[in-house]
C-alpha positions in Angstrom: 13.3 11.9 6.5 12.2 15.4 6.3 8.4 15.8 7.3 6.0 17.7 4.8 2.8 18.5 3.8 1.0 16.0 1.2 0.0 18.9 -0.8 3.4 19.6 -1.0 4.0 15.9 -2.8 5.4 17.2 -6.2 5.5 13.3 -7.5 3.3 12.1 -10.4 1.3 9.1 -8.8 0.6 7.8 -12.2 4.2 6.8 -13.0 5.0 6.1 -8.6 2.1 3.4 -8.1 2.4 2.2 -11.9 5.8 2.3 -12.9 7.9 2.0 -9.3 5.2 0.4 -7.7 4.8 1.2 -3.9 5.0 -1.0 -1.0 2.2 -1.1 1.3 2.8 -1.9 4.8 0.6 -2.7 8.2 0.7 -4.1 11.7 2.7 -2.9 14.3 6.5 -3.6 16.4 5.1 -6.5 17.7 4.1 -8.0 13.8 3.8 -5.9 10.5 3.8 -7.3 6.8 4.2 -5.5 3.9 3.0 -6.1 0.1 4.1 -4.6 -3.2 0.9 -2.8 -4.9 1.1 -1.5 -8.8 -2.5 -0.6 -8.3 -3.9 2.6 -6.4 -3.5 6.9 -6.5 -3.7 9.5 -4.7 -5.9 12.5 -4.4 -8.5 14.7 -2.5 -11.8 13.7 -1.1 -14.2 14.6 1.1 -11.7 17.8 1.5 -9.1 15.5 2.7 -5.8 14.5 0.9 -6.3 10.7 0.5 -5.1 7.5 -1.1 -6.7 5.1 -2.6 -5.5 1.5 -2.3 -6.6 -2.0 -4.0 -6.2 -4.9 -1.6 -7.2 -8.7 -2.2 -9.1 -9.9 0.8 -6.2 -13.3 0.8 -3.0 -11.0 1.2 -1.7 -11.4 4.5 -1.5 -7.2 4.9 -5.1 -7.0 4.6 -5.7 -8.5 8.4 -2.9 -5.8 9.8 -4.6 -3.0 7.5 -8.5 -4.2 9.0 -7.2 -4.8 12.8 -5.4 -0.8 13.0 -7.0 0.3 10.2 -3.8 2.2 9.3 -1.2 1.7 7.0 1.8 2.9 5.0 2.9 3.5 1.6 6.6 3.7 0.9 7.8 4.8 -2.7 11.7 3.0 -2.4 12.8 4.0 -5.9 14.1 1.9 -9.1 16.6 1.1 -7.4 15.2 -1.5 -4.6 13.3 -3.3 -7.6 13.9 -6.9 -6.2 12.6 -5.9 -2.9 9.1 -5.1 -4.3 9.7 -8.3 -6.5 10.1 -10.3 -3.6 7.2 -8.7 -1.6 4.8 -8.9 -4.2 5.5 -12.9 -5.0 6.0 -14.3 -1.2 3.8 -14.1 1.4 4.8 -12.9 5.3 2.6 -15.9 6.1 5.5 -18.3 5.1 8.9 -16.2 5.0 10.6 -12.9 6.7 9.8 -10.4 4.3 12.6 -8.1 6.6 15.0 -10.8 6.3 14.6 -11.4 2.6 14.7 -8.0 1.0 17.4 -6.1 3.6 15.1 -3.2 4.6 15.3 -1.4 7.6 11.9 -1.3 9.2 11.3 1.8 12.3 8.0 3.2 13.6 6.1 6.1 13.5 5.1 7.8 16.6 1.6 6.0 16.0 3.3 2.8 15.7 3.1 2.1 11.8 6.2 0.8 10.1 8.0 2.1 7.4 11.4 1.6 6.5 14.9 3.8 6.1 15.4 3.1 2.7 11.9 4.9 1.6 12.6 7.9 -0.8 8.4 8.6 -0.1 6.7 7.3 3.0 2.7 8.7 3.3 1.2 7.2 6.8 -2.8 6.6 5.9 -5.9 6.2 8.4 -8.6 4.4 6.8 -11.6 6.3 6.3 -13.7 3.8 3.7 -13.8 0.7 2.3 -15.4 -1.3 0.5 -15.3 -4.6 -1.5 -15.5 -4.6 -5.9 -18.3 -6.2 -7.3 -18.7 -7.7 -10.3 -22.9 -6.5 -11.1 -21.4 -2.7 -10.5 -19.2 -2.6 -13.3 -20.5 -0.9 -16.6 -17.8 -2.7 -19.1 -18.2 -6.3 -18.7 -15.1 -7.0 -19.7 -13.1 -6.0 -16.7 -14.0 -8.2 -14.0 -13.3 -11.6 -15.5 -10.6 -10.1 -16.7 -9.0 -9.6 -13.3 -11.1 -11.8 -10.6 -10.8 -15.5 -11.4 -9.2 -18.9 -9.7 -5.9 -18.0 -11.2 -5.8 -14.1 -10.4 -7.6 -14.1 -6.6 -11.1 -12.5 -5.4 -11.9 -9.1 -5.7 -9.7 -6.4 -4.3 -11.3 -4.8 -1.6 -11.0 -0.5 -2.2 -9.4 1.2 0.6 -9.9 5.0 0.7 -7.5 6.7 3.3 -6.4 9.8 4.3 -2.8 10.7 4.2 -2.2 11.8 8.1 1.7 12.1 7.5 4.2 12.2 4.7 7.6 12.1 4.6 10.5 12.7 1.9 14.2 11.9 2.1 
């Protein structure tokens, strides 16, 4: 992995996060998890070059994200499809998400995994967060839409700056 600047990312978010999807992964050597996420971008605010990811407060990722405050997003390519399938339907509460999909997990200097296979890695630092809620949205339509018994609570947003990025 070659290291590089994020404003050097020449990728089109839009079709990464919605199309390939990107993995989203927390914790440290000791215990990590990781989650598939089609929902999120990328960006600049506050003058910094940020992400911005959607999190359910029931995904197991969320208590390694809220304990370091740190993650990483991995872009793995078409190509490790079943490995986002599998990390987007099972939780690391119940099975090896390591053992299941065949990645190859390693650490950053700060301690945040992220695995070999990653075509993109970007290493975040939390900077904001907050949780959706329903009486803020202007179209009425959205929220039941998305938050019910059937589809889980309301995401909580995560705004983070990229601190590192990475490209094979």
């Amino acid at each position: 992995m070659k290291t590089i600047s994020p404003d050097q990312i020449k990728e089109n978010f839009i079709e990464l996060i919605g199309k390939e999807w990107m993995l989203v992964s927390a914790g440290d050597k000791e215990k990590f998890n990781m989650m598939t996420a089609s929902w999120g971008g990328a960006g600049v605010l506050w003058n910094r070059p940020v992400v911005f990811a959607f999190i359910r407060p029931e995904r197991y990722t969320r208590e390694f994200i809220d304990a370091r405050n740190e993650f990483t997003i991995t872009f793995l390519g078409a190509e490790h499809r079943k490995a986002h399938s599998i990390c987007g339907a099972k939780s690391g509460r119940e099975i090896d998400k390591v053992a299941a999909t065949g990645l190859t997990p390693f650490f950053t200097e700060a301690g945040n995994p992220v695995f070999e296979e990653a075509r993109l890695t970007l290493e975040c630092k939390v900077i904001y967060k907050s949780e959706i809620e329903e009486a803020k949205f202007l179209d009425p339509s959205v929220f039941p839409r998305w938050y019910d018994e059937k589809n889980g609570n309301a995401h909580i947003v995560y705004i983070a700056e990229i601190v590192n990025a990475w490209e094979k």
